[in-house]
C-alpha positions in Angstrom: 0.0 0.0 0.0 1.2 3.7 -0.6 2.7 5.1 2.6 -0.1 7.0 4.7 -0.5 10.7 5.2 0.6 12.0 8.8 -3.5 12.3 9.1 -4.2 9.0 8.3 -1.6 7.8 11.0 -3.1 9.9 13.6 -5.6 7.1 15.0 -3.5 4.1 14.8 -0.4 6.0 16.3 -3.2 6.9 19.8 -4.3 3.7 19.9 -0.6 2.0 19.6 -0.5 4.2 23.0 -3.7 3.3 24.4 -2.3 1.1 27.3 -1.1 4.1 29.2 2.2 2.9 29.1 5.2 5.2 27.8 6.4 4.4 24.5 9.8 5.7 22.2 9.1 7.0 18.8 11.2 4.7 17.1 9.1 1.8 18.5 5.8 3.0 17.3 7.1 3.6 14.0 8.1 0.2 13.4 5.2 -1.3 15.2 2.8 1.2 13.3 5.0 0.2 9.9 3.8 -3.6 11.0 0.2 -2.4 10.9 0.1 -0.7 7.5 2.1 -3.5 6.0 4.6 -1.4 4.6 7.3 -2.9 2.4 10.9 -2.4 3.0 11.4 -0.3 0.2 8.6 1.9 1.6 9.9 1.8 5.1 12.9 3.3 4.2 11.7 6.1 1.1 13.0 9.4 1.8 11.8 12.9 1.7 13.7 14.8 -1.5 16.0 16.0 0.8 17.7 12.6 1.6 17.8 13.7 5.4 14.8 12.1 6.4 12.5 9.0 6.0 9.0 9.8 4.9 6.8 7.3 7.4 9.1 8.4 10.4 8.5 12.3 9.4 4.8 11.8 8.9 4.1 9.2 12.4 6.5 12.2 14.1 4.0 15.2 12.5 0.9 13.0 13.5 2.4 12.8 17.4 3.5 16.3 17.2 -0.3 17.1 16.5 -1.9 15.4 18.8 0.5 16.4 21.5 -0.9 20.6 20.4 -4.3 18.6 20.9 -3.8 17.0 24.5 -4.1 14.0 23.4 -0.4 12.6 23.9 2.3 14.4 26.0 6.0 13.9 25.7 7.7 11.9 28.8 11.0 12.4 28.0 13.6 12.7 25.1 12.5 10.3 22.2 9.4 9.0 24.4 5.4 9.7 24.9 2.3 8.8 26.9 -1.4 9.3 26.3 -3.3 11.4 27.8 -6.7 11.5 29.3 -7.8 13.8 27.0 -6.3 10.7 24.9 -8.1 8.1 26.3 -11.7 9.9 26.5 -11.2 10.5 22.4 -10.3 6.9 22.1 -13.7 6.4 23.7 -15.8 8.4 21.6 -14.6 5.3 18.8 -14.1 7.9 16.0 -13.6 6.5 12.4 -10.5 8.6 11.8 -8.6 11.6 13.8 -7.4 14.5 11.8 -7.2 18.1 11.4 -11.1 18.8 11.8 -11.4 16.2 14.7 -8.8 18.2 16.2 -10.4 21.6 15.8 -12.8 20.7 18.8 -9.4 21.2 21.3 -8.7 25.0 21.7 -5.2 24.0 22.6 -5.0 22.6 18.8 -7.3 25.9 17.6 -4.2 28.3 19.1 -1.8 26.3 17.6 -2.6 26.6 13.9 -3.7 30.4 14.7 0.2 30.7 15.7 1.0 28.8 12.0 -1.2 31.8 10.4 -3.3 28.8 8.9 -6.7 29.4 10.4 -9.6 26.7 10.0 -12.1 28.7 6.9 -15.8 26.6 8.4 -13.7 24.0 9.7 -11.9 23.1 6.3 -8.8 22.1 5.8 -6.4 23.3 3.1 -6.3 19.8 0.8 -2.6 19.5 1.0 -2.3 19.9 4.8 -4.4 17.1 5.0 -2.0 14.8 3.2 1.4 16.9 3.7 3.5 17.2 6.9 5.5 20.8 7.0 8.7 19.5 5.7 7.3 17.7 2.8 5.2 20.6 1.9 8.7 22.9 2.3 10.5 20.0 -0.2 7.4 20.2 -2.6 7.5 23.7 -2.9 11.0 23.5 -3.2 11.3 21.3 -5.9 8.6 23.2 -8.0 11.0 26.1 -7.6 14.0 24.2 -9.0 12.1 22.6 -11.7 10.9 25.9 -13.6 14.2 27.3 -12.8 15.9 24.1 -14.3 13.1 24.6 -17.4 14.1 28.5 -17.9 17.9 27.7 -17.5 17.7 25.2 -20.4 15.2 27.9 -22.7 17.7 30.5 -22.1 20.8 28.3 -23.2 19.1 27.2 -25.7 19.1 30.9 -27.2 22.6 31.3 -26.7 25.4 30.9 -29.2 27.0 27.4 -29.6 30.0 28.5 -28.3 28.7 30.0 -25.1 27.1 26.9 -24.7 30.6 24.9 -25.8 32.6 27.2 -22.8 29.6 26.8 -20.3 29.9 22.8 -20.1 33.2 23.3 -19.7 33.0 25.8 -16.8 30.7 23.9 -15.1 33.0 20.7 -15.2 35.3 22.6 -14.0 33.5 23.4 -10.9 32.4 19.8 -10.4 36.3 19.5 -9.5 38.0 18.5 -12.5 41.8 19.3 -12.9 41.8 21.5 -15.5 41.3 25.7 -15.7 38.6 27.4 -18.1 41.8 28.9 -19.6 43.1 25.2 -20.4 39.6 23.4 -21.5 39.0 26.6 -23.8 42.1 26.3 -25.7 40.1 23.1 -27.8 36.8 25.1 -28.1 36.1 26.6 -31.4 38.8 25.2 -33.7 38.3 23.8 -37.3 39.2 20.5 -37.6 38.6 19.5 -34.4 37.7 16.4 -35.5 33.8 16.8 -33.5 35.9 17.8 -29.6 34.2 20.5 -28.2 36.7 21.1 -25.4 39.4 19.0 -23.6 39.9 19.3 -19.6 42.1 17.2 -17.1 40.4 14.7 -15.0 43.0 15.6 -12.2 44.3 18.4 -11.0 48.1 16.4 -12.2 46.5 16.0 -15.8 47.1 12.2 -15.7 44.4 11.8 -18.1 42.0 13.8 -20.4 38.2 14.0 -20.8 37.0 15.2 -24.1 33.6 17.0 -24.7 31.2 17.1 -27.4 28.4 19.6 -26.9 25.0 19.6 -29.0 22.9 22.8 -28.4 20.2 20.8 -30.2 16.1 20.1 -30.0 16.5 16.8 -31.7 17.2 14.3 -29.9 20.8 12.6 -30.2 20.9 9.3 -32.1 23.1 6.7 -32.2 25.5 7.6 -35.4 26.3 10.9 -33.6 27.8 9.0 -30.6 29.2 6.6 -33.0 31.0 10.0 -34.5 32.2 11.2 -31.3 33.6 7.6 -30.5 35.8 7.6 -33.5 36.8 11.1 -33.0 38.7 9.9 -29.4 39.6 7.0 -30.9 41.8 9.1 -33.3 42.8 10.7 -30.8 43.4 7.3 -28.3 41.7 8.8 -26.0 39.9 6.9 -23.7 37.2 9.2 -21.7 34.0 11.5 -23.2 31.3 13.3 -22.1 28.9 14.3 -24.8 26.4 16.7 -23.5 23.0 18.0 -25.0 20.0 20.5 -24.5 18.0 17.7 -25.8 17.6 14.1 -24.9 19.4 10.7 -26.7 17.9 8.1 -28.1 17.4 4.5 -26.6 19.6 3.7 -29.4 22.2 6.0 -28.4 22.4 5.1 -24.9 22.8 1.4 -25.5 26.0 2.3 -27.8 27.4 4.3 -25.3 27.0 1.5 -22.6 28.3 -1.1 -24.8 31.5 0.3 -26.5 35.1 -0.1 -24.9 35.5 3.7 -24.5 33.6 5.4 -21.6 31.6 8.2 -23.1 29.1 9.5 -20.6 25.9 10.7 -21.7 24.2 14.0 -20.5 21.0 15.3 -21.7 18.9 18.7 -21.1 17.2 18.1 -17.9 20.6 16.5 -16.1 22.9 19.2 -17.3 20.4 22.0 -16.0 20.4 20.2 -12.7 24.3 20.2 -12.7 24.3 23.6 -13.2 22.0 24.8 -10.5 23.9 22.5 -8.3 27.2 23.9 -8.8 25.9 27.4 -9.3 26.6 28.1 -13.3 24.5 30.4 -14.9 22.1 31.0 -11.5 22.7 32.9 -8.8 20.9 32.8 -5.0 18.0 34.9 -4.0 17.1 33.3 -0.6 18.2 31.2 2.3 16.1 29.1 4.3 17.2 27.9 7.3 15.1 24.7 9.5 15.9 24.7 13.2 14.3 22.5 16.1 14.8 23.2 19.7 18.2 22.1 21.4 17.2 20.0 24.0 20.5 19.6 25.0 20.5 23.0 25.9 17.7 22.9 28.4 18.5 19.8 30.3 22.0 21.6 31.1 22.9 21.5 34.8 
C-alpha cells in the first residue's frame, strides 16, 4: 500500500499508545510500519532532501499534533504517553482523527492560529491534509527548481554554440576537475577538431584527459552521432567522453554508449540544468532558508 499521510496515522499512532504505558518514537514507528504493511522499500523512502525517511517524518507530524491537541504528552527525550484527554477521544470510537477532529481542542485551535493557517468553516487546506511541513517545504522547493531548471535550459538554448561549448566546460570545471577554463578553452572553437568541443584534465596532475562534445540541439541525439564522437577519441586514443545536449538521446544511443570499450558518458537537457543549479553556473541565489528545532541539550543543562 502507498505510505499514509501523517492524518491518516493519527488514529492508529493513539491507539498503539492506548495502554497508558510510555512508549519511544522509534518503536511505534516500526510497530505502526507492521500495521500498515509497509514494504521495505517503503519503510525506508525518503523525503527529497535525503535527510529524512518519509513514514518516520509523517508518524512524528501525527504525534507532534496530537500532543498541540492533549491527546499525547511527551515523557521524556524520544518518548510519549497518552493522555486523558487521549483516552476519553479513544472512547468516543471515532472513524479517523485528523485536522477537523482536532479543531474541537482549543489547545489545537491556538496552535494553527500561531502557523497563520486558520480553519475557513472547519476546512482544511487539501494539501495539509496529506502533507507534513517538511514535505510541503521539499514540494514547494522542488517546484522552484524545476521551472528554474526549465528557464535555465530555454535560455541556453538561445545562446550561441560557443557559449554553450565554454559553459559545459566551466561547469566541469567546478564539479572539481583538474583543468582551468583557460586550459579546457584552448580546444573550443577550432576547425578541424575532428567533433571535440573542449578537452579538460580529470585531475588536477593531468594524468588523463576528458574530451567533450556539446550539441545545443532540439533533436534528440541518435546513435550515429555517438558513434562519430567515438571515432573522433579513438583518433585521438583517448579513452574518456562526455557528450552533453539540450536535448535528450535516443534508446539507441544510450545502448551504444554503454556497450562500447571507450567510456563516453551521456548528459542530456534536464541532467545538465540540474548540474548547473547544483554547482551554481548560470544561477545565482536569491534566498536562504534555514530549519531549526529546539536544542534539547540546551535545556537539560545543569
Amino acid at each position: 500500500m502507498p505510505i499514509p499521510d501523517y492524518q491518516t496515522i493519527m488514529l492508529p499512532l493513539l491507539r498503539f499508545a492506548s495502554d497508558g504505558a510510555e512508549h519511544s518514537l522509534r518503536d511505534a514507528i516500526e510497530t505502526l510500519a507492521d500495521n500498515f504493511n509497509l514494504s521495505n522499500v517503503e519503510r525506508r523512502a525518503l523525503l527529497p532532501s535525503g535527510q529524512q525517511e518519509v513514514f518516520s517524518n509523517r508518524v512524528g507530524w501525527a504525534r507532534t499534533y496530537m500532543k498541540k491537541a492533549g491527546l499525547l504528552c511527551t515523557t521524556r527525550r524520544g518518548f510519549f504517553q497518552i493522555t486523558q484527554r487521549g483516552q476519553n477521544a479513544l472512547l468516543q470510537n471515532p472513524e479517523r482523527i485528523d485536522g477537523r477532529f482536532l479543531e474541537q481542542y482549543p489547545e489545537f485551535q491556538e496552535f494553527r492560529a500561531l502557523r497563520k493557517q486558520p480553519a475557513t468553516n472547519g476546512n482544511l487546506d487539501k494539501e495539509e491534509q496529506t502533507q507534513t511541513p517538511e514535505e510541503a517545504l521539499e514540494h514547494a522547493y522542488l517546484n522552484l527548481r524545476a521551472n528554474l531548471a526549465a528557464d535555465l535550459l530555454a535560455q541556453i538554448k538561445q545562446s550561441p554554440p560557443v557559449f554553450f561549448e565554454r559553459l559545459v566546460v566551466e561547469l566541469l570545471v567546478k564539479m572539481g576537475y583538474g583543468g582551468s577554463r583557460k586550459d579546457a578553452g584552448q580546444a573550443i572553437g577550432k576547425s578541424g577538431d575532428g567533433g571535440i568541443d573542449g578537452i579538460i584534465k580529470e585531475d588536477r596532475l593531468g594524468l588523463d584527459i576528458i574530451y567533450i562534445q556539446a550539441k545545443r540541439w532540439d533533436n534528440t541525439v541518435s546513435r550515429p552521432e555517438i558513434q562519430k564522437f567515438a571515432g573522433a577519441l579513438q583518433g585521438l586514443r583517448a579513452r574518456k567522453g562526455i557528450f552533453i545536449t539540450t536535448s535528450d538521446f535516443s534508446r539507441e544511443a544510450q545502448e551504444y554508449a554503454s556497450n562500447i570499450d571507450n567510456k563516453i558518458v551521456l548528459i542530456n537537457g534536464e541532467q545538465l540544468a540540474q548540474m548547473l543549479i547544483d554547482h551554481n553556473t548560470g544561477v545565482a541565489t536569491v534566498t536562504n532558508y534555514e530549519i531549526k528545532r529546539i536544542d534539547l541539550d540546551y535545556f537539560t543543562e545543569q
